[in-house]
C-alpha positions in Angstrom: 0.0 0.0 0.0 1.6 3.2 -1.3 1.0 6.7 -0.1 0.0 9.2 -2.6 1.6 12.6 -2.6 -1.2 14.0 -0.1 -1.0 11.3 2.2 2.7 11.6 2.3 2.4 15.5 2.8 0.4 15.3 5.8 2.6 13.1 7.6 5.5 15.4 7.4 6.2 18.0 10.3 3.4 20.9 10.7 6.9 23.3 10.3 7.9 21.6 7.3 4.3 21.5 5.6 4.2 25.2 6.4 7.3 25.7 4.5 6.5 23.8 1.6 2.8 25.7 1.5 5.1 28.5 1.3 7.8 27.5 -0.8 6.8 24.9 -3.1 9.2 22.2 -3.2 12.2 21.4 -6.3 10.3 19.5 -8.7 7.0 22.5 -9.1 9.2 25.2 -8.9 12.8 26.3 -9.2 14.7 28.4 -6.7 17.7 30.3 -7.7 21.1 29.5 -6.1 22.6 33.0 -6.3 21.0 36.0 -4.8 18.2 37.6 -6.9 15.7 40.5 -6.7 13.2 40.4 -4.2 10.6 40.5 -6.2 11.9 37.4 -8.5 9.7 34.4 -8.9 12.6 32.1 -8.0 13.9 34.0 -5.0 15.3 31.7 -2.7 14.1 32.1 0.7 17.5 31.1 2.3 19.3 33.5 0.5 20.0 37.0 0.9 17.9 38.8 -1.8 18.5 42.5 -3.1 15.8 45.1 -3.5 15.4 46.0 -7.2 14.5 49.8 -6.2 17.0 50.8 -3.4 19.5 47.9 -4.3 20.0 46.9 -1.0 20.7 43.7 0.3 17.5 42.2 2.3 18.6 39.6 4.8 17.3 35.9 3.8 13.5 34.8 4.9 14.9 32.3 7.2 18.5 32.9 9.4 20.8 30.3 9.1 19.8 28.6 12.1 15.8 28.1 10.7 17.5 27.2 7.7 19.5 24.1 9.5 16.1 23.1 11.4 14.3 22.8 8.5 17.4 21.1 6.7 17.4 18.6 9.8 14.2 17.6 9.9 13.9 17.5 6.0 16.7 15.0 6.4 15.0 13.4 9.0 11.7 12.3 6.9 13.5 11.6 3.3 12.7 15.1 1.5 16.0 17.7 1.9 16.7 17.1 -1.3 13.5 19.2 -2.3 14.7 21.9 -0.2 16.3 24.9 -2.0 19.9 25.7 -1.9 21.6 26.3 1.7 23.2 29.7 2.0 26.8 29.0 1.8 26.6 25.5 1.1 26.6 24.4 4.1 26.7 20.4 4.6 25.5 18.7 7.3 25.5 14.6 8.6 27.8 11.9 6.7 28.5 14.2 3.4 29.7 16.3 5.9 32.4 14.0 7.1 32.7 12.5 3.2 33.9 15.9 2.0 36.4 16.6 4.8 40.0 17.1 4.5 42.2 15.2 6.5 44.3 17.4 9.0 47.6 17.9 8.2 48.9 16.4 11.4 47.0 13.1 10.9 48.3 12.5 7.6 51.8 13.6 8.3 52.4 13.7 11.6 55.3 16.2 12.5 56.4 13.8 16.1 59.0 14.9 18.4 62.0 16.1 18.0 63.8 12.4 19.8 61.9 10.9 17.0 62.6 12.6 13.9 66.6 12.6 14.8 66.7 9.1 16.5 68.4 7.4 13.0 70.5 10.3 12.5 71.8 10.2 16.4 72.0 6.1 15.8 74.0 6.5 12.9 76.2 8.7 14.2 76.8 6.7 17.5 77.9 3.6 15.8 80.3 5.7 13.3 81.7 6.9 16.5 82.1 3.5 18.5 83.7 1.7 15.1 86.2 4.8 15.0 86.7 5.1 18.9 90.0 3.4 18.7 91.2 5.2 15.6 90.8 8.6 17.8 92.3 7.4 21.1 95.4 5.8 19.5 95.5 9.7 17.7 95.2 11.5 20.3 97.3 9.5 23.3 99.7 7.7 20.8 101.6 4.9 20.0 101.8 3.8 23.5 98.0 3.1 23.7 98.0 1.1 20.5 100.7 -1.2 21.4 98.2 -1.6 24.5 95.4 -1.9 22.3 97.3 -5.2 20.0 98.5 -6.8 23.3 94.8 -6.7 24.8 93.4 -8.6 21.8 96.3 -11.1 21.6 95.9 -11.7 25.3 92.1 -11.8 25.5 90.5 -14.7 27.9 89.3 -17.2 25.5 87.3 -19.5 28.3 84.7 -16.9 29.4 
C-alpha cells in the first residue's frame, strides 16, 4: 500500500508542511542558487535577496539557524533534497564527514623532535664506536695502540 503525494504531505512535520505551502518544493518550482531580486519568482528564501529599487541587500527569509532546522528535519523524513539551496553551502551529517579534508597532522604527523633525529643520532653513535680506537690511538699515541694489539692477543678465550 503506497501513499500518494497527499498522504505523504500530511505526515510530514506541521513546520515543514508550512514551508513547503510557502515555498513549493524542487520538482513545481525552481529556486535560484545565487541571490536575486526580491521581487523574482525564483527567490530563494535562504538566500539574501537585493531590493530592485533601493538595491539593498535584504537579509534571507529564514537565518541560518531556521534554515538548519528545517534542513534537519527534512533530512530526517527523506525530502531535503526538495529543499532549495543552503546559504553558503553548508553540509551537514555523513557528506559532511565525506567531504572533509584530513588534517595535516593526521596524515603527516610532525612527532617529536627524539623521533625525527633518533636514525641520525644512531648512525652517528655507531660511526663513533667503530672509529673510537682510531681517535684514542691519535690523540694519546703509540703507547695506547701497542696496548690496544696486546689486549686482543691476550684476551680470555674460556669466558
Amino acid at each position: 500500500m503506497s501513499l500518494t503525494a497527499q498522504q505523504a504531505f500530511k505526515k510530514l512535520p506541521q513546520k515543514l508542511q508550512n514551508f513547503f505551502t510557502r515555498y513549493p518544493p524542487a520538482p513545481f518550482k525552481k529556486y535560484a542558487s545565487t541571490p536575486t531580486s526580491t521581487t523574482a519568482d525564483d527567490a530563494n528564501p535562504f538566500l539574501p535577496n537585493i531590493h530592485p529599487v533601493t538595491n539593498k541587500t535584504h537579509n534571507p527569509i529564514y537565518s541560518m539557524r531556521r534554515q538548519s532546522d528545517l534542513y534537519k528535519l527534512a533530512y530526517k523524513f527523506g525530502v531535503s533534497d526538495l529543499l532549495p539551496t543552503l546559504n553558503n553551502g553548508k553540509m551537514f551529517f555523513q557528506e559532511k564527514y565525506d567531504n572533509k579534508k584530513p588534517l595535516r597532522g593526521v596524515v603527516n604527523p610532525k612527532g617529536h623532535i627524539w623521533e625525527r633525529t633518533l636514525e641520525a643520532r644512531k648512525a652517528a653513535i655507531q660511526e663513533a664506536v667503530s672509529k673510537a680506537d682510531d681517535i684514542l690511538v691519535e690523540h694519546r699515541g703509540m703507547k695506547y695502540n701497542r696496548r690496544l694489539e696486546r689486549r686482543k692477543t691476550e684476551q680470555k678465550t674460556w669466558v
